[in-house]
VMD Tcl script that builds the backbone (N, CA, C; Angstrom):
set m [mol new atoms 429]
animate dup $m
set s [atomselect $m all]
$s set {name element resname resid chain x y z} {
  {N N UNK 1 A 235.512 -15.198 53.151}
  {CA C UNK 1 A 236.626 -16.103 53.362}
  {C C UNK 1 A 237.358 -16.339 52.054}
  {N N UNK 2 A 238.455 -17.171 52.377}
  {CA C UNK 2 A 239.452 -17.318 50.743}
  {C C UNK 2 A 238.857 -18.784 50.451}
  {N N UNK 3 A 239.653 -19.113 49.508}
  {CA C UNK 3 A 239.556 -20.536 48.828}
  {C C UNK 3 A 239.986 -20.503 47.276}
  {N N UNK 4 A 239.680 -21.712 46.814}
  {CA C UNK 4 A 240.829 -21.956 45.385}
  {C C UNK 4 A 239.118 -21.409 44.408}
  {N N UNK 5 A 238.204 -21.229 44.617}
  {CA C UNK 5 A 236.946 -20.899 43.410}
  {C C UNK 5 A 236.746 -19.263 43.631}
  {N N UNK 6 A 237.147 -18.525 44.849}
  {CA C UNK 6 A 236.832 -16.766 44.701}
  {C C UNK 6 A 236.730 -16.330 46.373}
  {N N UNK 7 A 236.850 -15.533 46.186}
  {CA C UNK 7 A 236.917 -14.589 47.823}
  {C C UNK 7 A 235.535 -15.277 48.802}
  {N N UNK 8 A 234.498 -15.832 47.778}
  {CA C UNK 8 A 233.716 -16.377 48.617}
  {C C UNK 8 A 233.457 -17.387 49.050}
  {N N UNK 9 A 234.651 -18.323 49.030}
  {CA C UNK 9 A 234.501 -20.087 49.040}
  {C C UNK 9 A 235.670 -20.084 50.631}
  {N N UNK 10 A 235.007 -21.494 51.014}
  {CA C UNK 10 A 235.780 -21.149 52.301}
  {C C UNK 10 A 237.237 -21.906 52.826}
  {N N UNK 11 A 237.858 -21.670 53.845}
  {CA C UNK 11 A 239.222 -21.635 54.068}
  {C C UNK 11 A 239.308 -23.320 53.987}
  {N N UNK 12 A 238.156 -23.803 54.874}
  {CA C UNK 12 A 238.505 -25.381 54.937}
  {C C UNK 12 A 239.036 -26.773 53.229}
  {N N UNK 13 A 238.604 -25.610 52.541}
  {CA C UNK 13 A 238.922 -26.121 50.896}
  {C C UNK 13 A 240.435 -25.949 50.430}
  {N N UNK 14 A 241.031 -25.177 51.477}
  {CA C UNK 14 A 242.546 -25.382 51.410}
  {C C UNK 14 A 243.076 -25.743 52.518}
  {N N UNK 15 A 243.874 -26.810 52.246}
  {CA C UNK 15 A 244.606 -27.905 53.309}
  {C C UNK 15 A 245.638 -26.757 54.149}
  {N N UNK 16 A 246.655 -25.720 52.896}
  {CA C UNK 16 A 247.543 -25.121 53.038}
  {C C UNK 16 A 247.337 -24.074 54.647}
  {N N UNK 17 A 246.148 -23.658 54.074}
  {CA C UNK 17 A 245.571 -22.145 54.772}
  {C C UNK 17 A 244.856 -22.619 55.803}
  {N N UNK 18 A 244.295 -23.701 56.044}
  {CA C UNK 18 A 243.530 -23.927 57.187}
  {C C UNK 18 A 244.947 -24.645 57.806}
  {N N UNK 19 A 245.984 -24.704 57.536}
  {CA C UNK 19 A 246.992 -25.401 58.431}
  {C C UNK 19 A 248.101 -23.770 59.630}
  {N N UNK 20 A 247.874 -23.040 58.302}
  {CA C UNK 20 A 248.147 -21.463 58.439}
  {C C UNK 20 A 247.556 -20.876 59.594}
  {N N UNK 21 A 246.388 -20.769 59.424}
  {CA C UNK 21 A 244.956 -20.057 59.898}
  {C C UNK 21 A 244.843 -21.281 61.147}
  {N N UNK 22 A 245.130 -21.908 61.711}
  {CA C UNK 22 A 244.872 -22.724 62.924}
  {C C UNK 22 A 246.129 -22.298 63.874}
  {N N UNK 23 A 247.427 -21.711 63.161}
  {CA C UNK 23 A 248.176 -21.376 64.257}
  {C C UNK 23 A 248.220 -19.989 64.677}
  {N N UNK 24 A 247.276 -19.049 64.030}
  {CA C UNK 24 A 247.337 -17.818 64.179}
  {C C UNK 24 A 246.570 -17.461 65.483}
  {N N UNK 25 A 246.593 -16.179 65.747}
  {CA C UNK 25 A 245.526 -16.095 67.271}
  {C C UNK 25 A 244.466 -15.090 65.981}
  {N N UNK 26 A 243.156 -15.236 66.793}
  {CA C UNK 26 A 241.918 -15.141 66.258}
  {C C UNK 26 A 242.000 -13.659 66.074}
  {N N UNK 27 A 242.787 -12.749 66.722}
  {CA C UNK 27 A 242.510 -11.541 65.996}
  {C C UNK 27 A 243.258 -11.070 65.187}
  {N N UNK 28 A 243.974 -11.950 64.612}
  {CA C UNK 28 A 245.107 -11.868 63.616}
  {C C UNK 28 A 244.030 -12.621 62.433}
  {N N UNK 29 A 243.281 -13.612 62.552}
  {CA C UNK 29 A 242.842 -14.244 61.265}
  {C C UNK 29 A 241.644 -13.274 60.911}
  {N N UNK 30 A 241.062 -12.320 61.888}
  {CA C UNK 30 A 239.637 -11.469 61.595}
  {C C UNK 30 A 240.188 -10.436 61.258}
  {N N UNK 31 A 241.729 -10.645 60.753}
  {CA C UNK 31 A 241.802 -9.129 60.574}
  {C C UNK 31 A 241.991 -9.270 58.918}
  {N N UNK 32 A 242.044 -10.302 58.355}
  {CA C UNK 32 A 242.125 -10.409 56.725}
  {C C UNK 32 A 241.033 -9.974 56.007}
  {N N UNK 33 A 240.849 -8.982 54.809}
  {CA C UNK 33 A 239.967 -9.227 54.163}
  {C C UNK 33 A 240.083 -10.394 53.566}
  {N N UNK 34 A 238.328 -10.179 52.792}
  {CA C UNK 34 A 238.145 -11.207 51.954}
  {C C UNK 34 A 239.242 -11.125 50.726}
  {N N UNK 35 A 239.467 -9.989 50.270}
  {CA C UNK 35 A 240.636 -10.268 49.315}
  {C C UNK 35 A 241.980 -10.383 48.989}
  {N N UNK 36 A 242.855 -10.427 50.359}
  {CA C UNK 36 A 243.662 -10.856 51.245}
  {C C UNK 36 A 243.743 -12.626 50.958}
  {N N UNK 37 A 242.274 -12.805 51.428}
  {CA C UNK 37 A 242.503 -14.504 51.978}
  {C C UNK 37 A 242.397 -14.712 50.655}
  {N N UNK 38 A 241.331 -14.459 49.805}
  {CA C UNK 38 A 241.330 -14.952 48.074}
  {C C UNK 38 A 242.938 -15.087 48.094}
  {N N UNK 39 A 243.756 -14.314 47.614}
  {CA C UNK 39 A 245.122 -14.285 47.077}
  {C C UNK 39 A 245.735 -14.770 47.525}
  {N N UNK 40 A 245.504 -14.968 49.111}
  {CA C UNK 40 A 246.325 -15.934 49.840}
  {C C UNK 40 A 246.138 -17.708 49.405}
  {N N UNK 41 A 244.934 -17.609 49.200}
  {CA C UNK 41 A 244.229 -18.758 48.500}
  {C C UNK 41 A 244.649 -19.334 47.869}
  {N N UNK 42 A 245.129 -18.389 46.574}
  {CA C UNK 42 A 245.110 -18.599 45.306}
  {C C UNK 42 A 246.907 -18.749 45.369}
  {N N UNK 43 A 247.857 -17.962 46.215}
  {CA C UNK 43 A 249.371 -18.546 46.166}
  {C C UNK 43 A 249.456 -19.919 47.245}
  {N N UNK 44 A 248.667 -20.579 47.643}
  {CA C UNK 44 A 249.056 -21.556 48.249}
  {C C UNK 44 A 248.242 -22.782 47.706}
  {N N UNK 45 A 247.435 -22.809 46.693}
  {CA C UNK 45 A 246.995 -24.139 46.200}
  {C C UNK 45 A 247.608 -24.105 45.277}
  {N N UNK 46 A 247.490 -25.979 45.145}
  {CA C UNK 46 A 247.907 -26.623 44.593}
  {C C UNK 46 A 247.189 -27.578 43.835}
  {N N UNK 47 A 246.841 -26.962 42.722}
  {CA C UNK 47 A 246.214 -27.932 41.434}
  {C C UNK 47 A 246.819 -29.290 41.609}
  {N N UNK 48 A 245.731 -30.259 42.187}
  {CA C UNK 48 A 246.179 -31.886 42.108}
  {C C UNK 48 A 246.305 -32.319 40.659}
  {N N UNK 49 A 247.570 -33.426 40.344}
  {CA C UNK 49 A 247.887 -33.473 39.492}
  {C C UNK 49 A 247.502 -35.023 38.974}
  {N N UNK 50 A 247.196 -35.052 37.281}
  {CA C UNK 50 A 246.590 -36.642 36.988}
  {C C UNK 50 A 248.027 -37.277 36.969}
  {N N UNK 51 A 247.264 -38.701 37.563}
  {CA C UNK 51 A 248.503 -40.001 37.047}
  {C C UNK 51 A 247.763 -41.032 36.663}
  {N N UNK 52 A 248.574 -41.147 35.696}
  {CA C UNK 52 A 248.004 -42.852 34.814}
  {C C UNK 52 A 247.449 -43.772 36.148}
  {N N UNK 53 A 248.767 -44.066 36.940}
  {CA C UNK 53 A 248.266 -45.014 37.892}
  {C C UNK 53 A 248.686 -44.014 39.250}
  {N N UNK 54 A 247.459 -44.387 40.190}
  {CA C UNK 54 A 247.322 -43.816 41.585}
  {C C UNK 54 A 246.834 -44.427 42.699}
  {N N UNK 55 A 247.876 -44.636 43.371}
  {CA C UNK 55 A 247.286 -45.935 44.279}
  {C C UNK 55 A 247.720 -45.055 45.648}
  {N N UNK 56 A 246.315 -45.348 47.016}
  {CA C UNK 56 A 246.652 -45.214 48.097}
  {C C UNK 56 A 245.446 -45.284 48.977}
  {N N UNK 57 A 246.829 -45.954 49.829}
  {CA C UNK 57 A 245.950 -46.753 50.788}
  {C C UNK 57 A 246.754 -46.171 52.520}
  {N N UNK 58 A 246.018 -46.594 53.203}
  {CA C UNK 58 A 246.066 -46.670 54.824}
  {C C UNK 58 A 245.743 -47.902 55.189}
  {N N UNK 59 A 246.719 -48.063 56.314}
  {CA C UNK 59 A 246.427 -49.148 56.912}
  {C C UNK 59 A 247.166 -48.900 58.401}
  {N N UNK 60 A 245.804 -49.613 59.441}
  {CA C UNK 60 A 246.755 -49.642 60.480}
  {C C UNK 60 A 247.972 -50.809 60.990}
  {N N UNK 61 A 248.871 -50.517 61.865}
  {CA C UNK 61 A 250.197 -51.131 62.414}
  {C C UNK 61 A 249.934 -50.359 64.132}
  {N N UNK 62 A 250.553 -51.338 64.379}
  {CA C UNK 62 A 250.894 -50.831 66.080}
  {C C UNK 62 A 250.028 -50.018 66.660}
  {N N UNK 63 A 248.703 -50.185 66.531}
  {CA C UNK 63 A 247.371 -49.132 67.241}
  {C C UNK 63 A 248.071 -47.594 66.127}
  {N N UNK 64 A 248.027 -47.520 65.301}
  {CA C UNK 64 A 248.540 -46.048 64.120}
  {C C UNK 64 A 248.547 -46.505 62.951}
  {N N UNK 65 A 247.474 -45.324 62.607}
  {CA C UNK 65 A 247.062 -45.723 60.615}
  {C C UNK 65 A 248.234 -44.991 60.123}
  {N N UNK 66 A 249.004 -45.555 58.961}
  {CA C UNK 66 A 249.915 -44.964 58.318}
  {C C UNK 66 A 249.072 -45.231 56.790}
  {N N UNK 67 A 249.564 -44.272 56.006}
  {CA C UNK 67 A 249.162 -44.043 54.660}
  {C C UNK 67 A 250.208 -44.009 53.342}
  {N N UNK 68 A 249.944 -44.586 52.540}
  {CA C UNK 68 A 250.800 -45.278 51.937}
  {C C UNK 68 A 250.287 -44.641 50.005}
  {N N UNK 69 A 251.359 -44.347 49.369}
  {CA C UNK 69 A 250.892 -43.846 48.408}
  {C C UNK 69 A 251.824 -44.274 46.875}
  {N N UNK 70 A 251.503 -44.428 45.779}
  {CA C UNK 70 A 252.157 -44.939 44.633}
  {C C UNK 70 A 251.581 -44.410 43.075}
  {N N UNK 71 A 252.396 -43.318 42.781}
  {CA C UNK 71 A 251.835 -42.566 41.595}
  {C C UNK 71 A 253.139 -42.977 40.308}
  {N N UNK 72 A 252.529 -43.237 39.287}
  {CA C UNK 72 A 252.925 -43.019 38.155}
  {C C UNK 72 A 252.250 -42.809 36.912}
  {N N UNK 73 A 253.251 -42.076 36.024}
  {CA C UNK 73 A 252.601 -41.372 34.840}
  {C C UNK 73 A 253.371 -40.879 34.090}
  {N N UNK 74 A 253.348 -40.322 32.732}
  {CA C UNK 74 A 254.055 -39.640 32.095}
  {C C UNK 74 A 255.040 -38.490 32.960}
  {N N UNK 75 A 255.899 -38.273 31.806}
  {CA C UNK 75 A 256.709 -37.150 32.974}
  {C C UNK 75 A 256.760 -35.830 32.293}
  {N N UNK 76 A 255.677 -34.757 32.640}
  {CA C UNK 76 A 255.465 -33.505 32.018}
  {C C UNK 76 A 256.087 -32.420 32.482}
  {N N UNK 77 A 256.900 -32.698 33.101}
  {CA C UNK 77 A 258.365 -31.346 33.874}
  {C C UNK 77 A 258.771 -31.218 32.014}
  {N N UNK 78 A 259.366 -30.189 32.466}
  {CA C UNK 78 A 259.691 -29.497 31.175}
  {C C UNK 78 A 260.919 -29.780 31.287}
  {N N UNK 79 A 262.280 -30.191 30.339}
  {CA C UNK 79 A 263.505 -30.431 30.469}
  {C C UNK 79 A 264.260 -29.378 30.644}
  {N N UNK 80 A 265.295 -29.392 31.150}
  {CA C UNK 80 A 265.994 -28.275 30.722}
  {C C UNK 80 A 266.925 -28.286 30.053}
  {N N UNK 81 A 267.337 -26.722 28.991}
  {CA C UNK 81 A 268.745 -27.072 28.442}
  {C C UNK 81 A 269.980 -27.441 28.642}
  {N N UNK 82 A 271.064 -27.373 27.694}
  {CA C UNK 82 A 271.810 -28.166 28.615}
  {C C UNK 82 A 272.906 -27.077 29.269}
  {N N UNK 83 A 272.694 -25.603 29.019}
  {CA C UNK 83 A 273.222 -24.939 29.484}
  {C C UNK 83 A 272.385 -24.193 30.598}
  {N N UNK 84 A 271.379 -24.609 30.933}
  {CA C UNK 84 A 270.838 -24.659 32.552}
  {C C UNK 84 A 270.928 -25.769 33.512}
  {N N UNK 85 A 271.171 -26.753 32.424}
  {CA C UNK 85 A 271.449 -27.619 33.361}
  {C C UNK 85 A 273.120 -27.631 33.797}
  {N N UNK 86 A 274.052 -27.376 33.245}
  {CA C UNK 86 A 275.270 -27.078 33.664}
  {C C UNK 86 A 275.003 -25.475 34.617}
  {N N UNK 87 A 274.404 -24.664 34.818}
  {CA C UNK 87 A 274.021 -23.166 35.528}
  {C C UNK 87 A 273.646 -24.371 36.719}
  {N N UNK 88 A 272.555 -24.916 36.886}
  {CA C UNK 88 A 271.468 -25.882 38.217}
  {C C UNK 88 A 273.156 -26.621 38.732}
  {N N UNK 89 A 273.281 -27.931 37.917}
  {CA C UNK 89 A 274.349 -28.670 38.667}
  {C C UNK 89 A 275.777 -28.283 38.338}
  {N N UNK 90 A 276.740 -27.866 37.257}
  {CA C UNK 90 A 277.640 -27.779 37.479}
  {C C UNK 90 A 278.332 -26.610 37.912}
  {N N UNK 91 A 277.625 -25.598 38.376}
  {CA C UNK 91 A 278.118 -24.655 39.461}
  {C C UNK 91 A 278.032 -25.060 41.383}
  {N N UNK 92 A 276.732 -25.789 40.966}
  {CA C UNK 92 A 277.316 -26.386 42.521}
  {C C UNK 92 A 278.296 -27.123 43.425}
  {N N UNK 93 A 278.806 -27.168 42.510}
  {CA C UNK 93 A 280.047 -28.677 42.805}
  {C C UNK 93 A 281.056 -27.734 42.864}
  {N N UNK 94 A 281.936 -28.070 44.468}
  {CA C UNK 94 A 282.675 -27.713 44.836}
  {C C UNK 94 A 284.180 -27.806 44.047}
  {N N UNK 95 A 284.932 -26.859 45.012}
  {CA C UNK 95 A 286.057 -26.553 44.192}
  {C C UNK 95 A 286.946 -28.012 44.339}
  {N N UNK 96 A 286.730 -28.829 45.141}
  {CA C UNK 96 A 287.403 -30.019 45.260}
  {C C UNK 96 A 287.189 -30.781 44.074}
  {N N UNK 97 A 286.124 -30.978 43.364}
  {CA C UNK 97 A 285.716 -31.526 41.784}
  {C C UNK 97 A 286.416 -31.274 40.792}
  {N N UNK 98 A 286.874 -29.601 40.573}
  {CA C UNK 98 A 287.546 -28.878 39.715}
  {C C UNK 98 A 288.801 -29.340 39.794}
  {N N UNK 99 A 289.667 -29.370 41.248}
  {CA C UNK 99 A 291.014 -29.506 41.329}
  {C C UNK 99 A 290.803 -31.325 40.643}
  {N N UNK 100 A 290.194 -31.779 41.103}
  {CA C UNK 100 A 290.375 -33.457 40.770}
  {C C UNK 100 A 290.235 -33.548 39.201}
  {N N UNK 101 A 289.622 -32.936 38.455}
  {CA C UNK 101 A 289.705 -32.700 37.396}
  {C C UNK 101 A 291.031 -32.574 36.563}
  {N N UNK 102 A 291.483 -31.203 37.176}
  {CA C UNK 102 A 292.532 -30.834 36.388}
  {C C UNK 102 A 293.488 -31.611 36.661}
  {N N UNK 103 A 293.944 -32.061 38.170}
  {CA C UNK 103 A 295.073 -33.712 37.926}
  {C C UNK 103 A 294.705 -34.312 37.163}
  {N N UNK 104 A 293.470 -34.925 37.046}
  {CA C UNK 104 A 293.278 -36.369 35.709}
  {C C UNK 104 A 294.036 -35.645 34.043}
  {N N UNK 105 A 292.987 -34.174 34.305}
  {CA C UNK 105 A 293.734 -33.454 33.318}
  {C C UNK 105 A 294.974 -33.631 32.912}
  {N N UNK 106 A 295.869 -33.460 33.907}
  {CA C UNK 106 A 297.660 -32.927 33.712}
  {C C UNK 106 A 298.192 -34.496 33.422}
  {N N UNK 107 A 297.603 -35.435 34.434}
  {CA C UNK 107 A 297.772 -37.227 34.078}
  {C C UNK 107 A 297.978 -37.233 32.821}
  {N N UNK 108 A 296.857 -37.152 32.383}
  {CA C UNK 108 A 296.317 -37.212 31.108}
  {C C UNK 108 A 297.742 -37.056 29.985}
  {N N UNK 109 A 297.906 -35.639 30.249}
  {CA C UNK 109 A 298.213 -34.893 28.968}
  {C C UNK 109 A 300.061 -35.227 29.617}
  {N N UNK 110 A 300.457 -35.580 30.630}
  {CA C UNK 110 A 301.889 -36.808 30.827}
  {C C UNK 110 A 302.074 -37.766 30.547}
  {N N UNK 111 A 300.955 -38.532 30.774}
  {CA C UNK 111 A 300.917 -40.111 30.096}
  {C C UNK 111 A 300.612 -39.948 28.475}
  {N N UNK 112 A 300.053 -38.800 28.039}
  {CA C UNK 112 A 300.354 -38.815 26.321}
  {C C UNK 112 A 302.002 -38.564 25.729}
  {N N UNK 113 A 302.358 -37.324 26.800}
  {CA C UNK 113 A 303.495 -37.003 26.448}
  {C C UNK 113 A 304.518 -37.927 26.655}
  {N N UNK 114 A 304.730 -38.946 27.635}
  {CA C UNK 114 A 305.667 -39.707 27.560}
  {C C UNK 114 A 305.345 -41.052 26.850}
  {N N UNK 115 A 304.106 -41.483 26.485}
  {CA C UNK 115 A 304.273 -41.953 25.195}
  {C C UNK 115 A 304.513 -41.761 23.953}
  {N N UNK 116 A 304.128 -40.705 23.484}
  {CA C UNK 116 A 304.968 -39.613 22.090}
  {C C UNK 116 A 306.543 -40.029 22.327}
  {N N UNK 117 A 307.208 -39.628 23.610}
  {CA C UNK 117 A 308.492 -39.412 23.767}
  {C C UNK 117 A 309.074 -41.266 23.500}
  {N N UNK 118 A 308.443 -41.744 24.270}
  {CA C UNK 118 A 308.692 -43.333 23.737}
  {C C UNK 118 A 308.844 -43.813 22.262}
  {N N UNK 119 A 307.869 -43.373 21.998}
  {CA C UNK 119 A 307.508 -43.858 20.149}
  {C C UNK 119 A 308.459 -43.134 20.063}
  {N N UNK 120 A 308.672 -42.311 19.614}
  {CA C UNK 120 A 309.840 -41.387 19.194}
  {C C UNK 120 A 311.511 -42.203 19.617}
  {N N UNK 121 A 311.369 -42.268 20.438}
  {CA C UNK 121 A 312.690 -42.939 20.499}
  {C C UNK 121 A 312.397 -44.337 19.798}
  {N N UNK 122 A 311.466 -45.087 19.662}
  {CA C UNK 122 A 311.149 -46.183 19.576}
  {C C UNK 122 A 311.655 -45.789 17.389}
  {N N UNK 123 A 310.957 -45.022 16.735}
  {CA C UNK 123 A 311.299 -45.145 15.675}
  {C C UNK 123 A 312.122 -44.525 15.372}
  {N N UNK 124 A 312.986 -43.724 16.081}
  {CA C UNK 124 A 314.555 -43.434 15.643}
  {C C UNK 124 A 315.311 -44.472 15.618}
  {N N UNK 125 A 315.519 -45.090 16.509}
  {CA C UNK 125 A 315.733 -46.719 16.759}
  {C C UNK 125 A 315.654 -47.562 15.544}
  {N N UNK 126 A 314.681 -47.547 15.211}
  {CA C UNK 126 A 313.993 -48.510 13.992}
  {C C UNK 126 A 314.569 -48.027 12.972}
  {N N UNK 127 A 314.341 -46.585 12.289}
  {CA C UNK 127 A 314.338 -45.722 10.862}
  {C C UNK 127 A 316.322 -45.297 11.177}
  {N N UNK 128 A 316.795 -45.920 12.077}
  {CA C UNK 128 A 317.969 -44.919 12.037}
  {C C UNK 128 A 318.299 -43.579 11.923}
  {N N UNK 129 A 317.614 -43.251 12.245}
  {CA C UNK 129 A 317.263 -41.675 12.744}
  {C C UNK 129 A 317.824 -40.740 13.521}
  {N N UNK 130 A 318.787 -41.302 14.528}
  {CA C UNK 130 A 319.017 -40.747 15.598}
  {C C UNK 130 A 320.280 -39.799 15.363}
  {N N UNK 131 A 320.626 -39.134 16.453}
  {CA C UNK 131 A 321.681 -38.095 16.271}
  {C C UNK 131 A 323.076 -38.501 16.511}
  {N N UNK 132 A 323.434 -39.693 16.812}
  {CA C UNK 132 A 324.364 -40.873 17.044}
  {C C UNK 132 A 325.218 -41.230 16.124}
  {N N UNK 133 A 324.058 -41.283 15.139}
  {CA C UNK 133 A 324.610 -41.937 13.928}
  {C C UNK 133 A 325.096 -43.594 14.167}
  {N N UNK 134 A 324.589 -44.218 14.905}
  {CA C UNK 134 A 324.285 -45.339 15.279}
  {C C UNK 134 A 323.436 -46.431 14.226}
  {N N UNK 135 A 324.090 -47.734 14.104}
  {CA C UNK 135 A 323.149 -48.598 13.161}
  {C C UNK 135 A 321.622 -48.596 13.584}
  {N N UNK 136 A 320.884 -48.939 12.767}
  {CA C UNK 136 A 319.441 -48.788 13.338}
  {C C UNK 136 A 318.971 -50.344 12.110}
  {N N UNK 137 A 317.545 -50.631 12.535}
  {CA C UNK 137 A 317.336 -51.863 12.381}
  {C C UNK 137 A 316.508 -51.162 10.336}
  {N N UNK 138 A 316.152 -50.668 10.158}
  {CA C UNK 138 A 315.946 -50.238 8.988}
  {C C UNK 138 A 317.156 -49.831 7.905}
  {N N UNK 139 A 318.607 -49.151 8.674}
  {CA C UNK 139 A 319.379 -48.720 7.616}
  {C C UNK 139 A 320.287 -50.397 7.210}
  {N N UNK 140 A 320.093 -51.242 8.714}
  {CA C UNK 140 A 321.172 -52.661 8.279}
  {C C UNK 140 A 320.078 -53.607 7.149}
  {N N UNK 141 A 318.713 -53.439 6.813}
  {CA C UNK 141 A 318.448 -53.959 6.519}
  {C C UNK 141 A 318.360 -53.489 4.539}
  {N N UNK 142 A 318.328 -51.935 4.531}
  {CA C UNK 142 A 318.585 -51.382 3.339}
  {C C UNK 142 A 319.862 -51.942 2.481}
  {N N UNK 143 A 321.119 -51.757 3.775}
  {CA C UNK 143 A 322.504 -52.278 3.128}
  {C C UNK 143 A 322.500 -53.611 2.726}
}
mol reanalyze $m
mol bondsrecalc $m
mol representation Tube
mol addrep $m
């Protein structure tokens, strides 16, 4: 038989494979070798993992035990960079994100430009500057 210790430990030691192996018909499960089920074994467990704190409990409600569970612990996932993490999430995001983007974008770069264009008139105005040749509040104050 398979299991998570060698070809000779048995199926009931994996939750995975005895969930597998219960829907199969019986001459489908006698037809595995032993080193078949090992490997099969060995891609479907799952090394239980430590937590600082591990709490769980069952309890019954309404004639039905429900089970109830609360893990925490350090967090040993490995991070990713930040150019996988833009590959993971910012390729998924639809093209509707992009377009909303580039309006704020174009906003953006109008509401700069017509303030430039403001100031600009604003200190021709002031410096007497303009192409008018118009008094301005800097040349009446030179004279």
């Amino acid at each position: 038989m398979s299991g998570v210790n060698g070809p000779h430990a048995h199926i009931e030691d994996n939750a995975v494979l005895t969930r597998i192996f219960a829907r199969l018909p019986e001459h489908m499960r006698s037809s595995f070798t032993p080193e078949q089920m090992y490997h099969l074994g060995q891609a479907t467990f799952d090394k239980p993992t430590e937590h600082s704190v591990a709490i769980r409990k069952t309890f019954p409600f309404g004639g039905r035990h429900y089970y109830c569970a609360f893990f925490a612990g350090p967090d040993r996932r490995r991070k990713p960079s930040t150019a996988e993490a833009f590959v993971q999430n910012g390729l998924r995001r639809g093209w509707k994100h992009y377009v909303i983007m580039c309006l704020f974008f174009f906003a953006a770069m109008a509401a700069l430009y017509i303030t430039v264009l403001a100031l600009g008139y604003s200190m021709t105005a002031v410096f007497a500057t303009d192409v008018q040749n118009s008094p301005g509040f800097l040349r009446d104050w030179l004279n």
